[in-house]
N, C-alpha and C positions, 0 to 999 in steps of 0.2 A: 705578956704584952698584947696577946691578940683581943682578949678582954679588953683592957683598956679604947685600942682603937674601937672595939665591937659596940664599946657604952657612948663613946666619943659620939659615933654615926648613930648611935640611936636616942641619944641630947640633939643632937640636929638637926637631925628630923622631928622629934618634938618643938623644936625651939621657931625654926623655920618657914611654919603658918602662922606666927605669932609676930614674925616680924611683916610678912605678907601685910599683915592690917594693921600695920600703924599708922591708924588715923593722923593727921595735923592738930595741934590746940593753938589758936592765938588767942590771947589777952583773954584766958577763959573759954572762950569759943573751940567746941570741937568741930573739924571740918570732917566727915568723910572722903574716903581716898576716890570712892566712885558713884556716881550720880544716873539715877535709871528717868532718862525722858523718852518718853513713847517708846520704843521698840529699841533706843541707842544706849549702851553705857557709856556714859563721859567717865575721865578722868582727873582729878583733881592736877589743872595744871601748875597754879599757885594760888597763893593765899598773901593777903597784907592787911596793913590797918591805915586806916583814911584819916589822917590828924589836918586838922587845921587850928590854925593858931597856937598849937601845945596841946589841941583838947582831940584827945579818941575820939571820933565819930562813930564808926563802923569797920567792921571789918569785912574787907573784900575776899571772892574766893572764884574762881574764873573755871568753869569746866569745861574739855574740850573731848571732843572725841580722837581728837592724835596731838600729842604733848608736845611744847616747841618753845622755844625761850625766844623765838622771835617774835614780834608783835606782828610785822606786815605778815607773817606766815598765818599767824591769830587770826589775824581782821580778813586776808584771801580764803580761810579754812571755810566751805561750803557746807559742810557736816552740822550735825546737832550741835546746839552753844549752852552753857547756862552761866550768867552771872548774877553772885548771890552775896548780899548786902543783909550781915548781922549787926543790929545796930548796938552799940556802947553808950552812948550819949543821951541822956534822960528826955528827951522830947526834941523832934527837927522838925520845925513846920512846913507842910507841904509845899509852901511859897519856895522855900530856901531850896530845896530839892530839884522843883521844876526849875531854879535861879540857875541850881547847877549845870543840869541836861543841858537848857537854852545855851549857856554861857561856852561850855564843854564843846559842843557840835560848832559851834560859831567858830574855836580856834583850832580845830583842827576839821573841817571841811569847807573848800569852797562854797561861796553864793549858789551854782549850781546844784551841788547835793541839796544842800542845804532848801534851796525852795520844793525840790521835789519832797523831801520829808516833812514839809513844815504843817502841813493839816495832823499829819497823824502823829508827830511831836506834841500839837497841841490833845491833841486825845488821848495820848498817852499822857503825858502830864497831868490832865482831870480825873485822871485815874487816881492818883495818889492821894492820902490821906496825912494826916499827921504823922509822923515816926516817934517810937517811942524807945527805952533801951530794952532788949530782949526780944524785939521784932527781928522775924526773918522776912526778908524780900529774896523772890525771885523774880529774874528773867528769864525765860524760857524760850529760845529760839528753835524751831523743828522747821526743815528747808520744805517752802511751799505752801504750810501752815501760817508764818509770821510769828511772835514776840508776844510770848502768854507772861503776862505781870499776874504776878500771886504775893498778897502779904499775910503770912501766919497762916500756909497753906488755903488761902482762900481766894479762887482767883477773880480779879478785881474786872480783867478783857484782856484783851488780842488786838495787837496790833498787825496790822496785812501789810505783804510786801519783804521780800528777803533783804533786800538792803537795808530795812528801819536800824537790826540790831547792830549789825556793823556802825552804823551810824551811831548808836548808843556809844555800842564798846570801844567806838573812840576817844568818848572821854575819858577812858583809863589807857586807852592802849596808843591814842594819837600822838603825832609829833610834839602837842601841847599837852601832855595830861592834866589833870587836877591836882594828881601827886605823882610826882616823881618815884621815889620808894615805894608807892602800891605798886604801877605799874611793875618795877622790878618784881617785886614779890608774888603780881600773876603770872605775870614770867618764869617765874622758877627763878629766879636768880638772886 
């Protein structure tokens, strides 16, 4: 019998670093469990898929550096952020994108935020290009730096200002999101 427990705990200890890194897959999509921006490791807090109409868009994956199913915790967290937009959908034209942000920020922040972000909405907006499916986007927020957009590892600019990305991450994470279910799903939940 002592055998048995002795192979028991020594399957377990094999087995154990292997569950440690079980990555996420959605809809094809591998996410990683942890994300290295500047000096922070984030953690994968959740992950979802962005449908409209019936049609896959993308799939959303929210990194945080301390994990929280609540959003207002999300949106208050002053630490490194990244959100990462794997697109599904064979072409999204950069109109319909910036359609998004615009529309996004409008229902869930007052006229106030709202005007204080409005120049560098627009700048960040003119950043974006066409999307295509198999594109990775990043957002990359580092506190004091501002909101580094990268599409297919290439990064496009910077946005200045701690508050930009919060402002962002409302459209998924705000009282109104864009979807309902992603939001759960950056959530962990």
């Amino acid at each position: 019998m002592p055998s048995l427990v002795r192979t028991c705990l020594y399957m377990s200890l094999l087995v154990l670093p292997l569950l440690a890194r079980a990555d996420t897959e959605i809809s094809g999509v591998r996410l990683d469990d942890h994300y290295t921006l500047g000096n922070d490791s984030l953690t994968l807090n959740g992950a979802g898929i962005r449908s409209k109409f019936f049609v896959n868009v993308y799939v959303g994956a929210l990194y945080l550096d301390k994990a929280t199913h609540d959003a207002n915790q999300a949106l208050a967290n002053t630490g490194a952020k990244s959100m990462q937009m794997f697109m599904l959908y064979k072409e999204v034209d950069a109109d319909k994108i910036t359609r998004g942000w615009i529309d996004g920020i409008k229902d869930n922040l007052g006229k106030a935020e709202q005007s204080k972000i409005a120049d560098r909405l627009k700048t960040f907006n003119a950043l974006f290009p066409d999307l295509h499916a198999g594109d990775h986007v990043n957002m990359d927020f580092i506190p004091g730096q501002g909101t580094s957009l990268s599409v297919n590892q290439q990064k496009l600019g910077q946005i200045e200002g701690d508050d930009f990305f919060n402002a962002l991450l409302s459209v998924w994470l705000g009282s109104t999101p864009a979807d309902k279910r992603l939001k759960s799903g950056l959530l962990g939940n």
